[in-house]
N, C-alpha and C positions, 0 to 999 in steps of 0.2 A: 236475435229472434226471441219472442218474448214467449211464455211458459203458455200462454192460451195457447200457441199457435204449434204447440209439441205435441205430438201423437202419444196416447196414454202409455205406448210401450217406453217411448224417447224419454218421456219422466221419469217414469221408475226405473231404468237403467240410471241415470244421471243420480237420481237419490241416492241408489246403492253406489256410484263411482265417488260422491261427497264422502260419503263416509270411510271409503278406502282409497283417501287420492294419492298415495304413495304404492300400491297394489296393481298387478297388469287383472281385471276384472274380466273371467269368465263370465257370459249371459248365455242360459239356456235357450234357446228357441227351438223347437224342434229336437228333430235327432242333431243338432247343432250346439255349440258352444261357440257366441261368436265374441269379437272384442271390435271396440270400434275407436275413432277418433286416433289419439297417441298410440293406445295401445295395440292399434289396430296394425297401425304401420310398424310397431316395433317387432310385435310378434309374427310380423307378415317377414321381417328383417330377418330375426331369428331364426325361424325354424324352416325359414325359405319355405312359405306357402303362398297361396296368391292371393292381391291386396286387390278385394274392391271397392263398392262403394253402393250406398242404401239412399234412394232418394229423400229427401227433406220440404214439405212447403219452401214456397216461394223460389222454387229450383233449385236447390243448394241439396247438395248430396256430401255425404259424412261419409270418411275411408271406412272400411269393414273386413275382417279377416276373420273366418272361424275353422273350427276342427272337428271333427267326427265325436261324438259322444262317445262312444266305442271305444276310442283310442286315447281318449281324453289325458288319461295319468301319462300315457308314453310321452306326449306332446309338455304334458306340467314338468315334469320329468327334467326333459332338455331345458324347460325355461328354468328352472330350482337349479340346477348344475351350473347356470352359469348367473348364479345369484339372486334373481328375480323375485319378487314376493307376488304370489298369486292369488286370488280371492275369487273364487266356484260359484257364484249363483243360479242356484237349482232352481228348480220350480218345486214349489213346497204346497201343491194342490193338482188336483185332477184338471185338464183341458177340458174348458168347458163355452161357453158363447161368450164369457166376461173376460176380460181380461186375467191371466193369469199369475199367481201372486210366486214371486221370487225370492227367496231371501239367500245372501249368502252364509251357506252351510260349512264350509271350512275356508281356514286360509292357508296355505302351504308355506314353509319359506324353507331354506336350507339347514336349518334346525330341526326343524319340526316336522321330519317326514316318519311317518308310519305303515304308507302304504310297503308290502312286501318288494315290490316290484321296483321301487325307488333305492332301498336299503342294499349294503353288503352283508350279506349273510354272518361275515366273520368279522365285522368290525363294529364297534358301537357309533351310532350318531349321537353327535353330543350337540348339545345349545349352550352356551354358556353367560355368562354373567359379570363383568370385573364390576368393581366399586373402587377406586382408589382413593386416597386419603393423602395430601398436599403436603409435604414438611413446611415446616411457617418460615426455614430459615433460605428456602431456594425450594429452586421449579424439581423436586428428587419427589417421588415418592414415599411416603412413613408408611406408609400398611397399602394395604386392600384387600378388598375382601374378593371373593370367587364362589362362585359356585355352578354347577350343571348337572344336566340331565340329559339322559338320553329316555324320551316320551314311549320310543318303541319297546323298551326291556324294562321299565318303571325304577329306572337306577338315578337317583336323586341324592347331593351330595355336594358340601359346602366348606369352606376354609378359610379363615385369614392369614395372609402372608405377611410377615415382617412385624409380628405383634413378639417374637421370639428374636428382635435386633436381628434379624438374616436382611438382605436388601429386597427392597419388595418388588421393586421391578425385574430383579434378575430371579428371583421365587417367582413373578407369573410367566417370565420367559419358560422357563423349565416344567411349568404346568401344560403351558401351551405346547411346548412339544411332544409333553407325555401324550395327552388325551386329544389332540388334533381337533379342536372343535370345525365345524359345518359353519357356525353362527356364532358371531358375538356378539354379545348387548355390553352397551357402554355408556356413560352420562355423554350428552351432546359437548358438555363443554370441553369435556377431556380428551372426546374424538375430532374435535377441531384442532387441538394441538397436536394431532397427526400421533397414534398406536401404531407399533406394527404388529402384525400378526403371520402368523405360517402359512404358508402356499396352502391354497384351497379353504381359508375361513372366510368367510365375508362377516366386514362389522355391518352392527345396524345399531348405529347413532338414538337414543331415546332423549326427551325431557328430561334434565335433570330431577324434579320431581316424581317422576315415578322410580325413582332410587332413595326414595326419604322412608327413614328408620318406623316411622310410625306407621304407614301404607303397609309396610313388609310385615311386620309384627303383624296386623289386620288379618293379612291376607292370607297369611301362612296359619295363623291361631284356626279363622275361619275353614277352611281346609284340610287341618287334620282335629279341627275339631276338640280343641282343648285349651285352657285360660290360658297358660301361660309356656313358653317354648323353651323353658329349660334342662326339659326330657331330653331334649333333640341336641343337645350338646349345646346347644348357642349362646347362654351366658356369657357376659362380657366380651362378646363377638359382635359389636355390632355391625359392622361393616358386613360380616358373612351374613347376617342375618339379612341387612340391605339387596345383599347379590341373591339371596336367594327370595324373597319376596319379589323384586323386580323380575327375576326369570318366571317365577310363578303366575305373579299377575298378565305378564308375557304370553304365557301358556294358556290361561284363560281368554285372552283377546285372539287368539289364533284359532284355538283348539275348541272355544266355546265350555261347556261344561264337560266336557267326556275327557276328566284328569282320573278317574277313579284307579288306573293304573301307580299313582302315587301315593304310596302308602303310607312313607315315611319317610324321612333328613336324616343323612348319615355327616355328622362330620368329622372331618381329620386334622390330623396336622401331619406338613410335610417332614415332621423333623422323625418319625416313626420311621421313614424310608431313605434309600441311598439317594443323592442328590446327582441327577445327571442330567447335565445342558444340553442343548440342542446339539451342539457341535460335538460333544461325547457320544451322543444318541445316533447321531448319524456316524461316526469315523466306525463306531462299533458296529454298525449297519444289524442295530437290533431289531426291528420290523423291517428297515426297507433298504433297498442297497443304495451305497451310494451314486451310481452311473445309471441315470433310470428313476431310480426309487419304486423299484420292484420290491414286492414281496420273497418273490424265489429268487435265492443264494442269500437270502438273509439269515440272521439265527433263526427267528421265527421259522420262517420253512424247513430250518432241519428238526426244529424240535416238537412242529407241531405233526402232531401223529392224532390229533384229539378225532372222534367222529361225531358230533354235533358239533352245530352253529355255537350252544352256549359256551362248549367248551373249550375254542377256539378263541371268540371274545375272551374269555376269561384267562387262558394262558398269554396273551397278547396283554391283557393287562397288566400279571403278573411279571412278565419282562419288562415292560415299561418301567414298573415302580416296584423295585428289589426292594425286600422284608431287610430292617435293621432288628426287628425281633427275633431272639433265638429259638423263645419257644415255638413260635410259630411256625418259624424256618424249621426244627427240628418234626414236628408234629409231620410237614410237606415229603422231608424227605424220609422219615418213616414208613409214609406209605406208599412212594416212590420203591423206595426197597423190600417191601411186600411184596407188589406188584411186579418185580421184577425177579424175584426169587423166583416166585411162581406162575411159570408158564400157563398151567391150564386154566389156572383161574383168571388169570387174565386175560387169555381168548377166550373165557368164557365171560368177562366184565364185559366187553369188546361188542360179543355178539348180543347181549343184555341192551347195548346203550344203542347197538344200529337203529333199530326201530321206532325211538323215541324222536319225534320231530322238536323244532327250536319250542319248548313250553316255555320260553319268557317272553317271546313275542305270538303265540299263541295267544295264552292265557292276556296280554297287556292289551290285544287288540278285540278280547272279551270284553275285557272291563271299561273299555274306549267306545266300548257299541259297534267296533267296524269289523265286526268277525262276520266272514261268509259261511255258510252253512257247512261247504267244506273244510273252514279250518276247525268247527268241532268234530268233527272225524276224524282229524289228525291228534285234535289234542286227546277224542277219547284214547284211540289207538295207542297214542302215548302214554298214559296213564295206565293202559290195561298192562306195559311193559316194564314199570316200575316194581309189580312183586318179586318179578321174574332177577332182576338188578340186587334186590335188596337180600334174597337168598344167597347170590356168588356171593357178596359182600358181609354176609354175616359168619364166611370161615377166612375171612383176611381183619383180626380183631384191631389194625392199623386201621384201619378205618369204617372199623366200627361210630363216629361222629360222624361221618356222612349219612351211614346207612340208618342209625336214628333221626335222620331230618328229610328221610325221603317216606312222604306221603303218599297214598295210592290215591286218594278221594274216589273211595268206592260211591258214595251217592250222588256225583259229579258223573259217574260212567254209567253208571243207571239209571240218571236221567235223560242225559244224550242218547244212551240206547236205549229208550224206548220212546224219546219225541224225534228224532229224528233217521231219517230212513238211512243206510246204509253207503248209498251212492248219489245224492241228492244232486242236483245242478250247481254250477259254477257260480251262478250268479243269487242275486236276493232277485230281481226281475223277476224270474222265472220261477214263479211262486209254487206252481206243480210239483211234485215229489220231495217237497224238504221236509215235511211231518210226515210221519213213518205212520200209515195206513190205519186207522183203528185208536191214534194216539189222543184224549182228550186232557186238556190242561184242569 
């Protein structure tokens, strides 16, 4: 069928499916999101919904499957969990007599989720990034570099493996167990010769060029905005540098511009931590058990007692990747035994910290632009609970370095409480009650 003979909607779906031909492509139409063609049958497969079909000139009719706008994430949801890359085409203009203009507005994949509702509370999603480096003398690994993020908590974070003679394929096994990634990015050539990776990552195969050293340096200088990236630990890392430019640039093409959640590159080296393989990780059943792969009867379940989302992540992390540093280690259980001496002040830490909602995915889906009017509610509420914290905290002098890095952002909560109403609607749609009566910018 040739392009005069397509209906102006039929075009512009097709433009937008060029540019995402690897993507199942959300199209708005209405209170609808529909998919057609492939995708129409595959998602019609997946989420067992019913397959039909939109007539065409010259009588040919094209498969059709859509989903309720409404329920849109629930339905992305299921197709992200079992791998899928999805790309959202909104309508990016009022309904009006002309046709209306669409552009895809995000793209989901199983890295890159941020909506709340896709996420575990208590666990981080990561994206991650290998770059490996060839030995010249056989098909072994010399290095490679790594790096990830998890986009929802703005935790960004890079390494090379085997630059310290360890073997580098069995340093990214033992990463990959630690941190469990969602997604992996990989050179195309190297995921032809068949990676394995852990129950539940999916690869995603890239051009080897967009893993080249110079792209990365660009992309990353660009982005945190500074000449040159020695600040960031990455001297003589090139490989880390590569994995973390390619995840970035990643992020960019998925995520569009709303990175502001990323602050900065933390990097490491594995040799600061205890070294524990996968099959250590598992016999010790330290997040998950072995028969199952439950959380509850793990260590994690006896030792987490934490009451926030962050602080659940973060003892999860801490088990993962035991401190080889003493002073560290010693500073940890310091204030373990504070806290432990002293009963009241610690139901009273206890009853400080209830209140406080997740502020890292708060605050990350501030600066991403996808905060609903009620997650500033939560995060002032959370803030307004942080003096309250800092006071128990200031008669247990073990951890006195916490309670000096906790900020109230008094004109953060006084601006929210005075543009924004109290109990505002769920949605941005429903534009009624979200500016607090009287408030002018």
């Amino acid at each position: 069928m040739s392009a005069d003979e397509l209906t102006p909607m039929r075009q512009q779906y097709l433009e937008l499916k060029a540019r995402y031909p690897d993507k199942i492509l959300l199209f708005r139409m209405g209170d609808f999101f529909e998919a057609f063609d492939a995708d129409a049958e595959l998602i019609a497969r997946e989420l067992e919904i019913t397959l039909t079909s939109r007539p065409m000139p010259r009588g040919q009719r094209i498969p059709m499957a859509g989903v309720p706008c409404r329920a849109v994430d629930t339905y992305i949801a299921r197709l992200v969990e079992r791998g899928y890359h999805v790309a959202v085409a909104d309508q990016v203009e009022p309904p009006g007599k002309k046709l209306v203009r669409r552009e895809v507005t995000r793209v989901v994949t199983p890295g890159t989720l941020i909506d709340p509702a896709m996420l575990d509370q208590r666990q981080n999603n990561y994206l991650l990034a290998l770059v490996p480096l060839k030995n010249p003398h056989d098909e072994s690994w010399a290095r490679c570099g790594l790096a990830y993020a998890d986009i929802s908590t703005g935790e960004f974070a890079a390494t090379e493996i085997g630059a310290d003679h360890t073997e580098a394929a069995l340093g990214v096994l033992e990463e990959l167990a630690r941190l469990k990634p969602r997604e992996v990015l990989l050179p195309k050539s190297w995921a032809d010769r068949g990676v394995t990776l852990p129950n539940g990552a999916f690869a995603t195969p890239l051009p080897d060029h967009r893993f080249e050293l110079g792209a990365a340096q660009s992309v990353l200088r660009a982005h945190f905005q500074v000449r040159a990236l020695e600040g960031f630990g990455l001297a003589n890392k090139p490989l880390a540098t590569c994995a973390a430019g390619a995840l970035l640039n990643y992020l960019y093409e998925t995520q569009g511009s709303n990175l502001a959640q990323l602050t900065t590159l933390r990097t490491y080296s594995t040799a600061n931590f205890m070294v524990l393989d996968a099959n250590t990780r598992r016999n010790l059943e330290l997040t998950e058990t072995i028969r199952g792969g439950k959380v509850q009867g793990s260590l994690l379940s006896v030792l987490d007692r934490t009451v926030t989302p962050m602080g659940s992540r973060l003892l999860r992390q801490w088990i993962g990747q035991p401190l080889l540093d003493i002073t560290r280690l010693n500073a940890r259980l310091d204030a373990v035994a504070a806290l432990q001496a002293d009963g009241v002040r610690r139901a009273e830490v206890f009853a400080a910290l209830k209140p406080i909602a997740d502020l890292e995915r708060l605050t990350n889906r501030v600066l991403s632009g996808t905060a609903l009017p009620r997650d500033l509610i939560a995060l002032r509420y959370s803030l307004e609970s942080v003096p309250a914290l800092r006071n128990v905290l200031y008669e247990l002098p073990a951890l006195h370095s916490i309670r000096d890095r906790l900020d109230p952002c008094r004109p953060v909560i006084e601006l929210i409480a005075a543009a924004i109403a109290d109990n505002p609607p769920a949605a941005l749609r429903d534009k009624v009650g979200i500016i607090r009566e009287g408030y002018s910018a």
